[in-house]
CHARMM-style PDB file with segment names, atoms N, HN, CA, C and O in Angstrom:
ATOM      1  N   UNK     1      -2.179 -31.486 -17.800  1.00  0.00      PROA
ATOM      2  CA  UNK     1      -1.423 -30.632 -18.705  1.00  0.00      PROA
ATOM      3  C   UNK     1      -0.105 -31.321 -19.031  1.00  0.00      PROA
ATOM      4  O   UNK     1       0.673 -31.830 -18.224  1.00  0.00      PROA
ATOM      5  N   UNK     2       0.009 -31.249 -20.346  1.00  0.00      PROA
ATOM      6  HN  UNK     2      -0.623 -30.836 -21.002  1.00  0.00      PROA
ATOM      7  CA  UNK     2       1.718 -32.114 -20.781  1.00  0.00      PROA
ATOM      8  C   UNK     2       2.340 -31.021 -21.106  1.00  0.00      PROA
ATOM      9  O   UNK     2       1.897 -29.880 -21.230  1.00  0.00      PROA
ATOM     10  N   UNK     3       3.332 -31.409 -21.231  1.00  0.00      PROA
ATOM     11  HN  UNK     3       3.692 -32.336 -21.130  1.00  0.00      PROA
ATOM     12  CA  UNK     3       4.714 -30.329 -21.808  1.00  0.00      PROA
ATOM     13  C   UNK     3       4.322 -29.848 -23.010  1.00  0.00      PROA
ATOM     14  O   UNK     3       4.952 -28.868 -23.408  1.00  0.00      PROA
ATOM     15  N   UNK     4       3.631 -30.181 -23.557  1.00  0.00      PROA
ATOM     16  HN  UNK     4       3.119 -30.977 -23.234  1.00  0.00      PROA
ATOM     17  CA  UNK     4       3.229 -29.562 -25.166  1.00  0.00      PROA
ATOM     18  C   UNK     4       2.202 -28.735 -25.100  1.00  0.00      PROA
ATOM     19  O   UNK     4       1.763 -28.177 -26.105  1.00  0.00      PROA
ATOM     20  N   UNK     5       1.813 -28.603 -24.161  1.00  0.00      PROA
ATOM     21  HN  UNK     5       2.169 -29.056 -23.344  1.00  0.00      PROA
ATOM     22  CA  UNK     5       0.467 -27.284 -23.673  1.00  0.00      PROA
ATOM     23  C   UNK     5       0.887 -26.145 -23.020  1.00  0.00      PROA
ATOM     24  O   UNK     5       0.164 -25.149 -23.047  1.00  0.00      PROA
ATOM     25  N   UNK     6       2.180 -26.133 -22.305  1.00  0.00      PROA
ATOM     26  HN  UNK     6       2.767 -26.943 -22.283  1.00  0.00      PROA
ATOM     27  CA  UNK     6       3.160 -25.009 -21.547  1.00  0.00      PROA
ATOM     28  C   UNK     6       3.527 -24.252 -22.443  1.00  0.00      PROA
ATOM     29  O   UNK     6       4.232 -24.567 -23.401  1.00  0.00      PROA
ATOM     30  N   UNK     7       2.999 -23.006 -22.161  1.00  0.00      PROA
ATOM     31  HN  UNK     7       2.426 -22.750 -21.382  1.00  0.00      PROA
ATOM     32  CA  UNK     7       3.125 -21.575 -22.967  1.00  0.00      PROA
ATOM     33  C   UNK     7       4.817 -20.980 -21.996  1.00  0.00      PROA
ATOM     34  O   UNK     7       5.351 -19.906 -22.271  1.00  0.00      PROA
ATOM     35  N   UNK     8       5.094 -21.461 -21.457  1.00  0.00      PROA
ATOM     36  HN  UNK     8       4.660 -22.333 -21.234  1.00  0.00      PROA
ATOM     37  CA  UNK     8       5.830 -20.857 -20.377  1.00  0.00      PROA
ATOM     38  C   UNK     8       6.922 -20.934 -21.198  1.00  0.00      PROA
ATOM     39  O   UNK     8       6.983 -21.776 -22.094  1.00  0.00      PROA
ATOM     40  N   UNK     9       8.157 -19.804 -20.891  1.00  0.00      PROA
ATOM     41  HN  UNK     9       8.107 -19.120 -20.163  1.00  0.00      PROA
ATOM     42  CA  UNK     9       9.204 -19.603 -21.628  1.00  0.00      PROA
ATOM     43  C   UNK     9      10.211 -20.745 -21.298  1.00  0.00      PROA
ATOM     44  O   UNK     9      10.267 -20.777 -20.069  1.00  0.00      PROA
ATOM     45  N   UNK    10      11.011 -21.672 -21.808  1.00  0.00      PROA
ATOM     46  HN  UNK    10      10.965 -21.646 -22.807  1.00  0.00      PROA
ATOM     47  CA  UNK    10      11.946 -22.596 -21.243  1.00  0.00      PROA
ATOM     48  C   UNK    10      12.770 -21.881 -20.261  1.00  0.00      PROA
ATOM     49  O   UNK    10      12.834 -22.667 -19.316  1.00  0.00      PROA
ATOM     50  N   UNK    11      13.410 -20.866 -19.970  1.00  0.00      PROA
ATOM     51  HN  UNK    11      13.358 -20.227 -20.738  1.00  0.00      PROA
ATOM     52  CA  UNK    11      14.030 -20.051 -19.242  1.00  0.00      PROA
ATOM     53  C   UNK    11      13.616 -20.072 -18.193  1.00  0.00      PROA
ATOM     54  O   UNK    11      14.467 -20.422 -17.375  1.00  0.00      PROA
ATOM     55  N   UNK    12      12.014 -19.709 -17.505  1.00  0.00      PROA
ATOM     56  HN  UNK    12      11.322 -19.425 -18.170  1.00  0.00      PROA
ATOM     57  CA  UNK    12      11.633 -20.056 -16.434  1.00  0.00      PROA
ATOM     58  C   UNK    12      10.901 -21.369 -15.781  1.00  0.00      PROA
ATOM     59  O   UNK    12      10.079 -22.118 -16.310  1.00  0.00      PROA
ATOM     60  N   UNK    13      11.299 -21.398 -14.843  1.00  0.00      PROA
ATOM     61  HN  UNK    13      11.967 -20.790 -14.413  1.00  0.00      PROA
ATOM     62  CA  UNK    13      10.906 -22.992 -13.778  1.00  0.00      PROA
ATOM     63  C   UNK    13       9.863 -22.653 -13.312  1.00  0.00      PROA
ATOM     64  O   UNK    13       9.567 -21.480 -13.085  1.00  0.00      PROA
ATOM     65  N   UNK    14       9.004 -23.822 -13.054  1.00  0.00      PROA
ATOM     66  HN  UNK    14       9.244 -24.775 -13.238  1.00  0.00      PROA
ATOM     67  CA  UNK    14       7.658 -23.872 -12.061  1.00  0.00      PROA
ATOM     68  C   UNK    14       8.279 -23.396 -10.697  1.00  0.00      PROA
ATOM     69  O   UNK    14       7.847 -22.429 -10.069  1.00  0.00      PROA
ATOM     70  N   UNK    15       9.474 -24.276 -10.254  1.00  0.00      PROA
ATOM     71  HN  UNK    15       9.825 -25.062 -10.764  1.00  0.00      PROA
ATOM     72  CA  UNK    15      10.226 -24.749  -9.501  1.00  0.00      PROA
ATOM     73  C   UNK    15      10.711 -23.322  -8.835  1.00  0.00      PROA
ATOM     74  O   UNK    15      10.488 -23.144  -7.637  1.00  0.00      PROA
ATOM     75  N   UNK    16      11.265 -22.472  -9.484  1.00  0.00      PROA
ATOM     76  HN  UNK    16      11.446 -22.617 -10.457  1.00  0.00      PROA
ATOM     77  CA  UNK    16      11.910 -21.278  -9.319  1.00  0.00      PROA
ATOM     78  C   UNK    16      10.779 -20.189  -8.585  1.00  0.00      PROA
ATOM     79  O   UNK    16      11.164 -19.174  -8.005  1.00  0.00      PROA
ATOM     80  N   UNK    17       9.145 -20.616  -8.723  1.00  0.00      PROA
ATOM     81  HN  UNK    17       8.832 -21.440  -9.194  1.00  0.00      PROA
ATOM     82  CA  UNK    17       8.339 -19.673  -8.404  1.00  0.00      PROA
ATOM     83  C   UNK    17       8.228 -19.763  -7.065  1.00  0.00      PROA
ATOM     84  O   UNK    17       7.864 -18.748  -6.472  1.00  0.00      PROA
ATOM     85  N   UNK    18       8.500 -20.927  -6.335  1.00  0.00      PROA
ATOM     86  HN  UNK    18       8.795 -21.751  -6.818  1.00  0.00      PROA
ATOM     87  CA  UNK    18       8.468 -21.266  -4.555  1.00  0.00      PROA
ATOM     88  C   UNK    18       7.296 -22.115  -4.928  1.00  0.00      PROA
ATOM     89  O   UNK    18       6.815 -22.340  -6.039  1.00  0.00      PROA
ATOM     90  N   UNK    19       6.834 -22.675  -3.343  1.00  0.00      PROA
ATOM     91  HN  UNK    19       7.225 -22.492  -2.441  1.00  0.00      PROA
ATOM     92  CA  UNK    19       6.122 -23.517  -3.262  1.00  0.00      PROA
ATOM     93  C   UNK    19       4.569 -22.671  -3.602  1.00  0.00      PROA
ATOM     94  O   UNK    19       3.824 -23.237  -4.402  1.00  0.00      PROA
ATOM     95  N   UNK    20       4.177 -21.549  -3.091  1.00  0.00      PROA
ATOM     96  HN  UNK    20       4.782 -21.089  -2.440  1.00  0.00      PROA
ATOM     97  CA  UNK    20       2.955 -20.986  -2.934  1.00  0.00      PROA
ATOM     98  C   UNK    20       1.830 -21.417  -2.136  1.00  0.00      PROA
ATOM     99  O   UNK    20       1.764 -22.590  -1.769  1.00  0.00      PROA
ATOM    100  N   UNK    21       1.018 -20.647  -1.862  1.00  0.00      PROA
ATOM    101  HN  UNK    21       1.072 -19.694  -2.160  1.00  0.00      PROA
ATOM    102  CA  UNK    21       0.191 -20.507  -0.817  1.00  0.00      PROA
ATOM    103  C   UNK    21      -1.229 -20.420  -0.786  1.00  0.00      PROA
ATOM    104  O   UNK    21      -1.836 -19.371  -0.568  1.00  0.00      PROA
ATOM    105  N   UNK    22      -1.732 -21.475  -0.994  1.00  0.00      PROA
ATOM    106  HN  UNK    22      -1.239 -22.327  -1.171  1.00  0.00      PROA
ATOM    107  CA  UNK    22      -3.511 -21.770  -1.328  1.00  0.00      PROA
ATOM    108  C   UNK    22      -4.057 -20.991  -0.036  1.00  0.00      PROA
ATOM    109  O   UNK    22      -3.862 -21.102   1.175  1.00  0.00      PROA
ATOM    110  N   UNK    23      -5.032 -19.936  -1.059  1.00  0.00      PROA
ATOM    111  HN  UNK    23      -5.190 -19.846  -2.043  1.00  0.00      PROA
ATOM    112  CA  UNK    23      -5.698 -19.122  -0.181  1.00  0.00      PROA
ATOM    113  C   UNK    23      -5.560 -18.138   0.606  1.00  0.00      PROA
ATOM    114  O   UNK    23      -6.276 -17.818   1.554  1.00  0.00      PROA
ATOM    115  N   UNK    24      -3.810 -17.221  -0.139  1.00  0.00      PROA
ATOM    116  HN  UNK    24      -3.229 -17.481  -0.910  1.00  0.00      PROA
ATOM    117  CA  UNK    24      -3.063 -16.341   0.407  1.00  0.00      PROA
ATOM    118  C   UNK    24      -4.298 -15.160   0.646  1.00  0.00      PROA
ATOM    119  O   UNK    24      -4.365 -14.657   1.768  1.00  0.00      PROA
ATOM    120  N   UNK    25      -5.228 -14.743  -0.366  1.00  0.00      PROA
ATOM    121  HN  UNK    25      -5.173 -15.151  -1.277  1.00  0.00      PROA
ATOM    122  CA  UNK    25      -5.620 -13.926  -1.055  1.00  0.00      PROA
ATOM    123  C   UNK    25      -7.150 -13.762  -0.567  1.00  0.00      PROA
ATOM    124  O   UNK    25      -7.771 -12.715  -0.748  1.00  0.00      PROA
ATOM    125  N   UNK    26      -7.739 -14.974   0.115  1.00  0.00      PROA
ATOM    126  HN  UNK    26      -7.235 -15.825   0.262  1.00  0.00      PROA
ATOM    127  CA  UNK    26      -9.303 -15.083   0.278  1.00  0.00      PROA
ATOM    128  C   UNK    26      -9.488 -13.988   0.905  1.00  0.00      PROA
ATOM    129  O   UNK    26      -9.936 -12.940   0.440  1.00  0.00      PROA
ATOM    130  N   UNK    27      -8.984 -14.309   2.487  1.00  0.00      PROA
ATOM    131  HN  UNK    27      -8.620 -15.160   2.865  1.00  0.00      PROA
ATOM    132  CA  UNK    27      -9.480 -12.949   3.284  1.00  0.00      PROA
ATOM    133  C   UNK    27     -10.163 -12.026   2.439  1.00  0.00      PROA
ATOM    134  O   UNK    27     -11.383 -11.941   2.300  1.00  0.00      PROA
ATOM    135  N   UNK    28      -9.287 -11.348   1.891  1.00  0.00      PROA
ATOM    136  HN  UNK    28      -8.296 -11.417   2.004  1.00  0.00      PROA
ATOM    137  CA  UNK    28      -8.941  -9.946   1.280  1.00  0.00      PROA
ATOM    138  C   UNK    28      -9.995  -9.731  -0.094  1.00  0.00      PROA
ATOM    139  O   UNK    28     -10.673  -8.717  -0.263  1.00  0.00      PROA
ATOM    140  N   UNK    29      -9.972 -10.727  -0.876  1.00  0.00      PROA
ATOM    141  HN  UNK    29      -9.421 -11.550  -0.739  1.00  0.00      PROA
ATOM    142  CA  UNK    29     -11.020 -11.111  -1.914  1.00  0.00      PROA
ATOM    143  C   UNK    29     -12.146 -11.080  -1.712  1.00  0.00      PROA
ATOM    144  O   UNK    29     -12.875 -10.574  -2.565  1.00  0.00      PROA
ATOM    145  N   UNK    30     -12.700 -11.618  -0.494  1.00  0.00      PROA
ATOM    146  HN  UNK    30     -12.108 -12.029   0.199  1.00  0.00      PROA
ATOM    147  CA  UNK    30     -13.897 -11.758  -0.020  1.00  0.00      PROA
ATOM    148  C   UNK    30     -14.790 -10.571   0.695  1.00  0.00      PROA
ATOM    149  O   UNK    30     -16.015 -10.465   0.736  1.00  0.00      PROA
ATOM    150  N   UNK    31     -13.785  -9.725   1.237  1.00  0.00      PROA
ATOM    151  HN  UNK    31     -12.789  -9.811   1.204  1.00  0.00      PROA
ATOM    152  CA  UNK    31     -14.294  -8.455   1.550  1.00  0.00      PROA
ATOM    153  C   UNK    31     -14.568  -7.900   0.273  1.00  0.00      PROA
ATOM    154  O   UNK    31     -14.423  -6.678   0.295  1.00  0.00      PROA
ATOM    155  N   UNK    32     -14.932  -8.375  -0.898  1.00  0.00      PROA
ATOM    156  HN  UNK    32     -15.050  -9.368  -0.916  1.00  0.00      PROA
ATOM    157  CA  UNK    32     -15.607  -7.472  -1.675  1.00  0.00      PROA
ATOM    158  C   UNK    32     -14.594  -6.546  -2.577  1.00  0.00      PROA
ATOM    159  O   UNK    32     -13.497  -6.758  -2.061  1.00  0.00      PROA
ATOM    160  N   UNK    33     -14.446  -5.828  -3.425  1.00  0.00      PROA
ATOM    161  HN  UNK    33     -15.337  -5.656  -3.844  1.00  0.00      PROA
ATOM    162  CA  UNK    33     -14.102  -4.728  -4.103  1.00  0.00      PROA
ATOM    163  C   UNK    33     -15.056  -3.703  -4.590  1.00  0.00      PROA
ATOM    164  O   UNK    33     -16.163  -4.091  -4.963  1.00  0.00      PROA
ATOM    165  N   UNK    34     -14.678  -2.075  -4.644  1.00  0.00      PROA
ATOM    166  HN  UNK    34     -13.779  -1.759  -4.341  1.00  0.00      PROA
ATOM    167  CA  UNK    34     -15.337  -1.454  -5.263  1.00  0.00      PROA
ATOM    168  C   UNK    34     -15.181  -0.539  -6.464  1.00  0.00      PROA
ATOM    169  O   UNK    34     -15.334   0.664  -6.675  1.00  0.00      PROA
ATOM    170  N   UNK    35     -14.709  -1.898  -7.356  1.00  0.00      PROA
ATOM    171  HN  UNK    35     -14.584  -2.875  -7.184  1.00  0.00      PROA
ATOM    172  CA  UNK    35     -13.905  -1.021  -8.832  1.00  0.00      PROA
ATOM    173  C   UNK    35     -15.518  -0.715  -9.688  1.00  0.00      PROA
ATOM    174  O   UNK    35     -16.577  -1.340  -9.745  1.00  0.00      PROA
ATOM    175  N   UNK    36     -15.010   0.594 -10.277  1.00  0.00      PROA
ATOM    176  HN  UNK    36     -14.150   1.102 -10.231  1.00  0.00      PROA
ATOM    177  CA  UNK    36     -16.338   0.555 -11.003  1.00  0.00      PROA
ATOM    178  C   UNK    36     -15.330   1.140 -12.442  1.00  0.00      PROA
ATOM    179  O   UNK    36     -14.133   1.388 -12.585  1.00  0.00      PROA
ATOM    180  N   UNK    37     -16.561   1.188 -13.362  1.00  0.00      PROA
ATOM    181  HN  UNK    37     -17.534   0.987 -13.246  1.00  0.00      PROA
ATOM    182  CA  UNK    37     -15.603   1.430 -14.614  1.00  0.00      PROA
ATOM    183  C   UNK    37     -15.781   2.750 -14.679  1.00  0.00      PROA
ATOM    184  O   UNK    37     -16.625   3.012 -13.822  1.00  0.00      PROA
ATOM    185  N   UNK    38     -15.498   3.583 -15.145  1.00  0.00      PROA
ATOM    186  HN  UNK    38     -14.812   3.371 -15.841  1.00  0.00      PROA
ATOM    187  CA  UNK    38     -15.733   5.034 -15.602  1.00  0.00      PROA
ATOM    188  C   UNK    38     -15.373   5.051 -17.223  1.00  0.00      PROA
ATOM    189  O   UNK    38     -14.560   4.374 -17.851  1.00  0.00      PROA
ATOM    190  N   UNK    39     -16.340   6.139 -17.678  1.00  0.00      PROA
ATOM    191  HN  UNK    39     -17.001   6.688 -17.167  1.00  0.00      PROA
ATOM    192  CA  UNK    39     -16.660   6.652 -18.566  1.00  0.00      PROA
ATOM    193  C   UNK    39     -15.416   7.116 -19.229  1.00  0.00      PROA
ATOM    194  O   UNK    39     -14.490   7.195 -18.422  1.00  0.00      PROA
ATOM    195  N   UNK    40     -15.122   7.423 -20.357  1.00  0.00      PROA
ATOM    196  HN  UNK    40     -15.874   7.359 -21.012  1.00  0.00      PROA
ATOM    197  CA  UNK    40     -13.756   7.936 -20.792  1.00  0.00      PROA
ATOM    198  C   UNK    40     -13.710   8.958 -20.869  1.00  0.00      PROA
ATOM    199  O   UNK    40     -12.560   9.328 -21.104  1.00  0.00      PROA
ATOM    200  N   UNK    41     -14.825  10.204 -20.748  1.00  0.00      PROA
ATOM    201  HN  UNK    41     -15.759   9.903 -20.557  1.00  0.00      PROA
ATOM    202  CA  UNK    41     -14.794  11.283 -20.531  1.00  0.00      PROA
ATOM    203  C   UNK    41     -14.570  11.566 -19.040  1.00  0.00      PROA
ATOM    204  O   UNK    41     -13.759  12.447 -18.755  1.00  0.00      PROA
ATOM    205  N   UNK    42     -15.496  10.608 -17.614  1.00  0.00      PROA
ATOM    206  HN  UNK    42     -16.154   9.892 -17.845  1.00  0.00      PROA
ATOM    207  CA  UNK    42     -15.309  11.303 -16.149  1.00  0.00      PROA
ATOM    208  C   UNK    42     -13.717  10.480 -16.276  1.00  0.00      PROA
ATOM    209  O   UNK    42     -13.188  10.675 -15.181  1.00  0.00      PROA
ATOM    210  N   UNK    43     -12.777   9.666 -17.142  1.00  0.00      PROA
ATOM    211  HN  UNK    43     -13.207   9.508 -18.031  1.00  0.00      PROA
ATOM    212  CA  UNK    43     -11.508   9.422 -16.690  1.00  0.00      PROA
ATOM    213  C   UNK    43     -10.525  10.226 -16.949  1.00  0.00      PROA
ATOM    214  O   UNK    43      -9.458  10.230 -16.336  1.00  0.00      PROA
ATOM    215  N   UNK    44     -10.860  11.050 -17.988  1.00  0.00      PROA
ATOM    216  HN  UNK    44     -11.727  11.047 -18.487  1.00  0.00      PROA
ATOM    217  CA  UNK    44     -10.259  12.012 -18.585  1.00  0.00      PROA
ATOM    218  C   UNK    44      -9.962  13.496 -17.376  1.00  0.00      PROA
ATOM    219  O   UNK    44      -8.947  14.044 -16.948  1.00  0.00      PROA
ATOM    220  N   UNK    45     -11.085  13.652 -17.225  1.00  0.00      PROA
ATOM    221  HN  UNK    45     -11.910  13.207 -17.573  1.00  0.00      PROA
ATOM    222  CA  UNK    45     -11.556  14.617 -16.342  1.00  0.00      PROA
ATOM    223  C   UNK    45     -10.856  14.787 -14.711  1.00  0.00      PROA
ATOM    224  O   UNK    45     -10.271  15.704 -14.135  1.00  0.00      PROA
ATOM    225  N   UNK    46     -11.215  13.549 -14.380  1.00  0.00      PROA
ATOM    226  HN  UNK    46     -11.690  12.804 -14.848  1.00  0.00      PROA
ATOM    227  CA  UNK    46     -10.623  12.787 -13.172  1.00  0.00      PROA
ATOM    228  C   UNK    46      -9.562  11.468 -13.078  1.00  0.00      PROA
ATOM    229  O   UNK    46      -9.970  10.337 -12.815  1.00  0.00      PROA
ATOM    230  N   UNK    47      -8.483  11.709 -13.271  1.00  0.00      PROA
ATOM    231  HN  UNK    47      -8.152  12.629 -13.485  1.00  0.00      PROA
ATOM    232  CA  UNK    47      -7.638  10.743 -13.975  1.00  0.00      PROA
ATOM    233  C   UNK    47      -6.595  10.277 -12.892  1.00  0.00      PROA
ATOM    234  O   UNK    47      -5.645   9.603 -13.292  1.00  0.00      PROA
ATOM    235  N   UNK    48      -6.709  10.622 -11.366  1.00  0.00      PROA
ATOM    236  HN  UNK    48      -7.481  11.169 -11.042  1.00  0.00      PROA
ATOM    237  CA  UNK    48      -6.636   9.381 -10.243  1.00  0.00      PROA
ATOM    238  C   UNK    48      -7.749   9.304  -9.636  1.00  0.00      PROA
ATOM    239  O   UNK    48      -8.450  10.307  -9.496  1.00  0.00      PROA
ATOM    240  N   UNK    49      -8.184   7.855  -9.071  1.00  0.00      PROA
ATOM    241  HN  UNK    49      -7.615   7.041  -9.185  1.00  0.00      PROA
ATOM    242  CA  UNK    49      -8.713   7.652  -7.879  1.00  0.00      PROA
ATOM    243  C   UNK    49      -9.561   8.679  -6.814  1.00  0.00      PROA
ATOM    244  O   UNK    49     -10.761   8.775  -6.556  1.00  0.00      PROA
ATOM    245  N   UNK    50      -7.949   9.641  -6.156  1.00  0.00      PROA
ATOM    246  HN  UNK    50      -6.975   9.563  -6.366  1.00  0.00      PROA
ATOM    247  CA  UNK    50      -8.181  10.671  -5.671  1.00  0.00      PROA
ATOM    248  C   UNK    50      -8.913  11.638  -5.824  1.00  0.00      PROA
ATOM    249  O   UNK    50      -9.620  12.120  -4.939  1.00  0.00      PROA
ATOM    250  N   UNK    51      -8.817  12.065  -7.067  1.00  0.00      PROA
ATOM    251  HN  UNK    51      -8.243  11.674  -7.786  1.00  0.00      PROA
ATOM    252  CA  UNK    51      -9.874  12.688  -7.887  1.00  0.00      PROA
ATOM    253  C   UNK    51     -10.904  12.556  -8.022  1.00  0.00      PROA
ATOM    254  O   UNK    51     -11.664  13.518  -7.920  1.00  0.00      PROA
ATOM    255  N   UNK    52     -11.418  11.119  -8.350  1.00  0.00      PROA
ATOM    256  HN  UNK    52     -10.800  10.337  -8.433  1.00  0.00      PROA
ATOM    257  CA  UNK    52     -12.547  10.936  -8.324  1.00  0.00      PROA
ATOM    258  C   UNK    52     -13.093  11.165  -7.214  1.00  0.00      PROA
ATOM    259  O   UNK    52     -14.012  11.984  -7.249  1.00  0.00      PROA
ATOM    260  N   UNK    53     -12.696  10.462  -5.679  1.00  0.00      PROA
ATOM    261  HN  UNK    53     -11.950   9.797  -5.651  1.00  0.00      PROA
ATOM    262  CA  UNK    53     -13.046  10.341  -4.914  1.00  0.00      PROA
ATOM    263  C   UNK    53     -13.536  11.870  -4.100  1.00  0.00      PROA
ATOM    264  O   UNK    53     -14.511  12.149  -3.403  1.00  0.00      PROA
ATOM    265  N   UNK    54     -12.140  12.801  -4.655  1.00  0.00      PROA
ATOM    266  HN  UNK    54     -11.348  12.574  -5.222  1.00  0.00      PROA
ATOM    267  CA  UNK    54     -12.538  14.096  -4.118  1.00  0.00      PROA
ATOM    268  C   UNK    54     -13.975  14.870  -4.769  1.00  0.00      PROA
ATOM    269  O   UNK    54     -14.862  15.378  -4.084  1.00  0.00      PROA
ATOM    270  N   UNK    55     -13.949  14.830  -5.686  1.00  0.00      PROA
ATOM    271  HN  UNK    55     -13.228  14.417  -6.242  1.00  0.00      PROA
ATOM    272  CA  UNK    55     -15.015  15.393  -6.270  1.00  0.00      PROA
ATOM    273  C   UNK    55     -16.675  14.799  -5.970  1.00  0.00      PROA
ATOM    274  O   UNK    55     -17.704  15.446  -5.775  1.00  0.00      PROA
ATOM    275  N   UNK    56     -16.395  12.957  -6.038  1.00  0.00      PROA
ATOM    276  HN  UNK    56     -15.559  12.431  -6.197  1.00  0.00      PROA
ATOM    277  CA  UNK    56     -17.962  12.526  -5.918  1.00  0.00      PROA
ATOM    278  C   UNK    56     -18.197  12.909  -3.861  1.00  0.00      PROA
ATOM    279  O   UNK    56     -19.270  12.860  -3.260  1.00  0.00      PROA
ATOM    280  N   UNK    57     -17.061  13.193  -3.363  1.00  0.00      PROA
ATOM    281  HN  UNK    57     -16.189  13.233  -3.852  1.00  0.00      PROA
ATOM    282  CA  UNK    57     -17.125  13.762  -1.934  1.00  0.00      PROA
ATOM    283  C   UNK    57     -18.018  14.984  -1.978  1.00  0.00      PROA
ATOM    284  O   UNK    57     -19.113  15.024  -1.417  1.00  0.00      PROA
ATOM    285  N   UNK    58     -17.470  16.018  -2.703  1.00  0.00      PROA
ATOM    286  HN  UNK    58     -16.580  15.985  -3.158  1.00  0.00      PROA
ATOM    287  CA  UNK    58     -17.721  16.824  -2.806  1.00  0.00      PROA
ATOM    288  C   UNK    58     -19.414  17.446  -3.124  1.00  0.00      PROA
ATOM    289  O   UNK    58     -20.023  18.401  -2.641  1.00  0.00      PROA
ATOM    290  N   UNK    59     -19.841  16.295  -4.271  1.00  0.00      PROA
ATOM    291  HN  UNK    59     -19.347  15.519  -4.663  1.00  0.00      PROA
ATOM    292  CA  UNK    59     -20.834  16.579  -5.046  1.00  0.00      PROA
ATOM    293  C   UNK    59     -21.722  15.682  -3.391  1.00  0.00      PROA
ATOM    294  O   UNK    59     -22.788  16.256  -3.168  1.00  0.00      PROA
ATOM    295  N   UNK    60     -21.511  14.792  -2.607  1.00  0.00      PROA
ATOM    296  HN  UNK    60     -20.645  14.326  -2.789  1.00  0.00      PROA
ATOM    297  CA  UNK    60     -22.215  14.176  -1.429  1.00  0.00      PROA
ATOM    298  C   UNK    60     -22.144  14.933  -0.299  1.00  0.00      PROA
ATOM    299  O   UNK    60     -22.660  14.420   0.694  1.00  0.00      PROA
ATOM    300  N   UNK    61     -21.558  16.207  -0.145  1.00  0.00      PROA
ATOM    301  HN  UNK    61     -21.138  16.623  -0.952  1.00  0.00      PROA
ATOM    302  CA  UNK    61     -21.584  16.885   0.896  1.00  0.00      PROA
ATOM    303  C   UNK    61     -22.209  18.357   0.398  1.00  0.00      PROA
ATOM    304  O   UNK    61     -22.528  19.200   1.237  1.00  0.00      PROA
ATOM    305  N   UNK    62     -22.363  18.605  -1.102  1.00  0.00      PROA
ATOM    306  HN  UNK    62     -22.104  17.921  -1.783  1.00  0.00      PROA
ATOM    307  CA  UNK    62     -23.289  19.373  -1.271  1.00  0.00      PROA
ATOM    308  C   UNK    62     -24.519  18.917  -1.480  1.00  0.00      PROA
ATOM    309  O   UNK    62     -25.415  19.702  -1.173  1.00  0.00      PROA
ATOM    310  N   UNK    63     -24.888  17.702  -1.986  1.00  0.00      PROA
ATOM    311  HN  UNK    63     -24.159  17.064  -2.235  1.00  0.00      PROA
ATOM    312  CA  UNK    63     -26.471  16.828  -1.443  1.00  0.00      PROA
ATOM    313  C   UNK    63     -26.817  16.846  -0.501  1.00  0.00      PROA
ATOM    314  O   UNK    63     -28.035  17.005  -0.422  1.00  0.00      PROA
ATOM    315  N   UNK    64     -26.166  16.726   0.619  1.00  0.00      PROA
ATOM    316  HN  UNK    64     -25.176  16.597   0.555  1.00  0.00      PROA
ATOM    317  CA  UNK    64     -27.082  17.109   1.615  1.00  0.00      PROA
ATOM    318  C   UNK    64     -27.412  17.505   2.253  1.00  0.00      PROA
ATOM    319  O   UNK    64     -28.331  17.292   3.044  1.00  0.00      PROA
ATOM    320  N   UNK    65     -25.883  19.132   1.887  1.00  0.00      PROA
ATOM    321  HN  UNK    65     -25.136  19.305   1.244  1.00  0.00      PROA
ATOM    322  CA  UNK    65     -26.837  20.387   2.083  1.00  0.00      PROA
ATOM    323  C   UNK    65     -28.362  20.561   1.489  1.00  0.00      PROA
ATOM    324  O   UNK    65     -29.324  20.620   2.255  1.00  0.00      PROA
ATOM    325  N   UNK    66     -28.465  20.619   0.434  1.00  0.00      PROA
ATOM    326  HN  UNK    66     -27.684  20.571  -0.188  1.00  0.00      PROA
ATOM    327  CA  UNK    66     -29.570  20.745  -0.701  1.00  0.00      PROA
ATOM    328  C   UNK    66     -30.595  19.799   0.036  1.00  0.00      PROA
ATOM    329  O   UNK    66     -31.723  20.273   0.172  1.00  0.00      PROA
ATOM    330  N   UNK    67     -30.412  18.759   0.442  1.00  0.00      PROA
ATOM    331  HN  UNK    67     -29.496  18.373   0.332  1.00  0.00      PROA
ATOM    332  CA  UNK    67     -31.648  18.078   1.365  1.00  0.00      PROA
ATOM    333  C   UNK    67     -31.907  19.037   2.379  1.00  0.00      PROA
ATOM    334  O   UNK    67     -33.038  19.502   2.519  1.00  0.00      PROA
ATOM    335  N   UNK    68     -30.837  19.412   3.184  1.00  0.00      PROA
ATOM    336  HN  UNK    68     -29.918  19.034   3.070  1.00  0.00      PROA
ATOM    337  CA  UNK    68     -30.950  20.066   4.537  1.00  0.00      PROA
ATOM    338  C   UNK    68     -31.997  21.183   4.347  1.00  0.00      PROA
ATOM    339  O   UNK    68     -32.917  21.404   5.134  1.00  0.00      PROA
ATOM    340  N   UNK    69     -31.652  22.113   2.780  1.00  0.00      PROA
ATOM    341  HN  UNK    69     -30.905  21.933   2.141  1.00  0.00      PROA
ATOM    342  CA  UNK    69     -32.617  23.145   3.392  1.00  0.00      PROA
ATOM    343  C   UNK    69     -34.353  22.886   2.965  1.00  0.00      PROA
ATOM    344  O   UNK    69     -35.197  23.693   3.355  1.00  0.00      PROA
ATOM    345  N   UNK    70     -34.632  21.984   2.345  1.00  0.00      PROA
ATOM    346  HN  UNK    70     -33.946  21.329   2.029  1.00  0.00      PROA
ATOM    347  CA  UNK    70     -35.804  21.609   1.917  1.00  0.00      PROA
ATOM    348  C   UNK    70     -36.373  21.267   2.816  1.00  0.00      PROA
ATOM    349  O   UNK    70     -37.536  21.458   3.170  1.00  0.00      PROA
ATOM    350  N   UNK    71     -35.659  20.796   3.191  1.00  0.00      PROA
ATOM    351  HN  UNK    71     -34.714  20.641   2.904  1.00  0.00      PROA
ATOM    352  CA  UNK    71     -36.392  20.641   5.568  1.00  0.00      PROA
ATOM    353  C   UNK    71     -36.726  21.560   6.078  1.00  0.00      PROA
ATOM    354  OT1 UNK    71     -37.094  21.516   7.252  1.00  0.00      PROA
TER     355      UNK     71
END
């Protein structure tokens, strides 16, 4: 990369960012993530995390009641 390919503002330094740390991040990366996308209606609906999480709880602890009594 030459100086004529740097999108970077003259104002800021490479230099100024610290040295940095190859592989700060693997650990943590490697365990996976579980982003999923949602719909713009269930985001609407459910519009933190929390939310979501409370509700698809909700809808998994009434499944299996609904299994339970079919037993």
């Amino acid at each position: 990369m030459n100086k004529d390919d740097d999108e970077m503002r003259p104002e800021y330094r490479r230099e100024a960012l610290g040295k940095g740390v190859r592989g700060k991040y693997f650990e943590r990366f490697s365990k996976g993530t579980n982003l999923v996308l949602l719909d713009d209606r269930v985001a609407k609906a459910f519009p933190t995390a929390e939310a979501v999480n409370e509700a698809l709880l909700g809808l998994l602890a009434l499944a299996s009641k609904a299994v339970h009594i079919k037993n």
